[in-house]
Structures are given as C-alpha cells and as structure tokens.
N, C-alpha and C positions, 0 to 999 in steps of 0.2 A: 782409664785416662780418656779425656772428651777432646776431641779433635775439632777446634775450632777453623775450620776454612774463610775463604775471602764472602764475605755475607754481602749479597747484594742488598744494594741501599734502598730503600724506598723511595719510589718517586711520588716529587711533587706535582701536585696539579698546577697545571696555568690556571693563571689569574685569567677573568672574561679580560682585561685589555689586552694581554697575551695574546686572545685567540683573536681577536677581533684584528689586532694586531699583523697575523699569520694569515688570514681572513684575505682581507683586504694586500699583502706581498703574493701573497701568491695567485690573485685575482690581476693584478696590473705587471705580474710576470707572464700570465696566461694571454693578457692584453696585448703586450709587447711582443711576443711570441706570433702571434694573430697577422698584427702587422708587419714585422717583417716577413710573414709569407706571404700577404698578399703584395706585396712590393716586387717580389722576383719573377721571373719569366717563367718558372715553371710555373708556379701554379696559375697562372694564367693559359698559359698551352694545356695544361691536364686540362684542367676546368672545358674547356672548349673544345675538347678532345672527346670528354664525356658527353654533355650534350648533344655533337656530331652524332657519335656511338648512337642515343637515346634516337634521334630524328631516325637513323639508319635503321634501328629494329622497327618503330612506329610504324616508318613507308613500309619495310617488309610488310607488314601484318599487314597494313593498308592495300595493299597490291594482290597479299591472299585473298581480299575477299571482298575486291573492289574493280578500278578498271586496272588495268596494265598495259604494259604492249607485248603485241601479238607478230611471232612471228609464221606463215603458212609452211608448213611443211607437206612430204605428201605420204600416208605410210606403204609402208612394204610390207610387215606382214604384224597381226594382231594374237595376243594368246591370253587366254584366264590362267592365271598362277593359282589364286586360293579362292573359293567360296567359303562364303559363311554358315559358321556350322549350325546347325537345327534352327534355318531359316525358316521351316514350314514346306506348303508345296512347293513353292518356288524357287530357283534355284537363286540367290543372290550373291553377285560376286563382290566379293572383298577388295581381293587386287587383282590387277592387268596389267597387261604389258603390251607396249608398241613400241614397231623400230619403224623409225625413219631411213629414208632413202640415203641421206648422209649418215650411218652406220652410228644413228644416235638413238637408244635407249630408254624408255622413259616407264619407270612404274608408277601407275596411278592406285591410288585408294576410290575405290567407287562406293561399296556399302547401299546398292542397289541392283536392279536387274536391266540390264541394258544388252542392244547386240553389239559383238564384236565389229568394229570398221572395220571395211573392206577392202583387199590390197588396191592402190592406188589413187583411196579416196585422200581425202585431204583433212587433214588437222590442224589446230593452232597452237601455238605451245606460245605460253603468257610469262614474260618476265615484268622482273619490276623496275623500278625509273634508274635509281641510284645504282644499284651494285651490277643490274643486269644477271642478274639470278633466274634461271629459269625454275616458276613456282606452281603452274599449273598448265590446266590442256585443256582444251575444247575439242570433241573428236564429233563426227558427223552423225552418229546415230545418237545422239542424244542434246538438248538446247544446254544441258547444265557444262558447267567446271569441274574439273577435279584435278584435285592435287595432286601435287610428288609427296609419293613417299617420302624420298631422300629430304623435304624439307618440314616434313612437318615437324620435328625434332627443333629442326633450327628455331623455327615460328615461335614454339614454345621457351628454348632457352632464352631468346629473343627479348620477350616476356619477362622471364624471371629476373634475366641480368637488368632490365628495365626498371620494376620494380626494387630490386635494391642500387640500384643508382640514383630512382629519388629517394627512400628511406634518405641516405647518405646525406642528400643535398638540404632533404628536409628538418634532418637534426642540423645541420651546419656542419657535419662531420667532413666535411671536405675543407674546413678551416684547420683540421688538424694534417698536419705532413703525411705521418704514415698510412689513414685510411681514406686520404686523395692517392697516394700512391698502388694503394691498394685496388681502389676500385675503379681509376684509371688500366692498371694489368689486368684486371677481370675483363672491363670491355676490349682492351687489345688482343687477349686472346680469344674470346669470342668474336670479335668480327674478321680474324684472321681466319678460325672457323668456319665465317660464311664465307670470307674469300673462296679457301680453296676447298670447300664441299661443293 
C-alpha cells in the first residue's frame, strides 16, 4: 500500500513584469522609508553626534602629535620601569615614570636613551583643546615629547571607530535606522571611554 501525503506543488515562476513589478515596490518602500527618517529628530541628532564624535578623535590625534596646551608642573621624583630588551650596548628605556608635586602620575613610552629629570626640575604635561586629556610630556633632559601610555590605546581606538564611522557615512548606511543607531552607540561608548580614562 503507497501512502500518498500532501505533495507540494510546484512553483511558478514570475513573469519579468512580476519582477520588474516587485523591483520597483519595494525600491519606492525603501524610498519612503529613507524619508521619513530623515524627517525625525533623531536622526538628525545621531548624524551630528557622529560627526562631533569623528572631529573629537581627529583633535585627539592632532594634539598627539602636534601643538597642544601645556601645562608646567614641577617633578618630585623620576624612575625607569622597563628597558628594552636586546637594545645593544646601550641601555634604552621603554617606559618611565614621574610624579608630580600634586600627587599626579604619569607613565611615558620613551623607546630611547635619555637621563632621568631631576627632583624639582620642571616639566610640561600636554593636553588637548577639546576634551582636556592629558596626552603627552615634555620633561627637561630631553627637546622631544612623549606620550602616555594610558593613551595610546585611546589614539588608536580613536582611529578605528573613525574609520568605520566613515565606511558607514560613505555607503549611506546611516540612512538605515538600525546601523545609525548602531554606530552612533559605538561612538558614545568610546568617547565616554575617553571621558573617564
């Protein structure tokens, strides 16, 4: 005995006006769609939110490795953390540390051989315009800059969230809801990151 079950039917093809048809509805839905996002408040405040965000990481870097402001400190005592390893004869330090006289902290990346400053000489610690981040040092025994540690991380995420926030802008993907909402929350939590780092 041959058990005949519910036999799915074969489908038809659409006809080309069909598709051309489907083509074109769902092109002037995608249309319509478009425009009532760009009508509402939010996506005008994301949109302008991102941007901000982009300017804000731009100055950072700008600041890394440009002018800034400088405020004078004076230190209290200096120490080498790490040297680098199998520099040769010379001994070249990695990272350093100084404290300031206000009980403020600062590790630098050096990647050169420099002396330690002196207790009570003077140093400049460099932030940047916008957020007031403190991002580098000027110390007396040498004319160059060097950075914090703590931000070089930042510099570089800075960066990358930069780079896909224009991808985003550059497909137009910020015409879509969810990946403006998206990559409006990527930059709010990374520059709440630079906040409080």
């Amino acid at each position: 005995m041959t058990f005949e079950g519910n036999k799915k039917q074969s489908r038809v093809p659409l006809t080309p006006e069909q598709i051309k048809d489907i083509i074109v509805y769902k092109r002037n839905k995608q249309i319509k769609q478009i425009e009532t996002l760009k009508k509402t408040i939010r996506y005008k405040i994301l949109n302008i939110f991102n941007i901000i965000s982009v300017i804000v990481y731009c100055e950072m870097v700008f600041c890394m490795y440009g002018p800034a402001i400088y405020n004078k400190e004076i230190c209290e005592k200096a120490s080498i953390d790490q040297y680098v390893r199998d520099a040769g004869p010379e001994r070249v330090i990695q990272f350093m540390s100084i404290w300031g006289q206000s009980n403020s902290h600062y590790q630098l990346y050096i990647g050169e051989n420099i002396q330690l400053p002196k207790p009570n000489s003077d140093f400049y610690v460099g932030r940047d315009f916008i957020l007031q981040k403190e991002i580098k040092v000027m110390v007396s025994t040498s004319e160059k800059e060097y950075r914090l540690w703590r931000v070089i991380p930042l510099v570089f995420l800075g960066i990358a969230v930069s780079l896909i926030t224009f991808l985003v802008f550059a497909h137009n993907m910020n015409l879509v809801n969810y990946s403006l909402i998206a990559v409006s929350l990527m930059n709010a939590i990374n520059l709440l990151y630079f906040i409080v780092v």
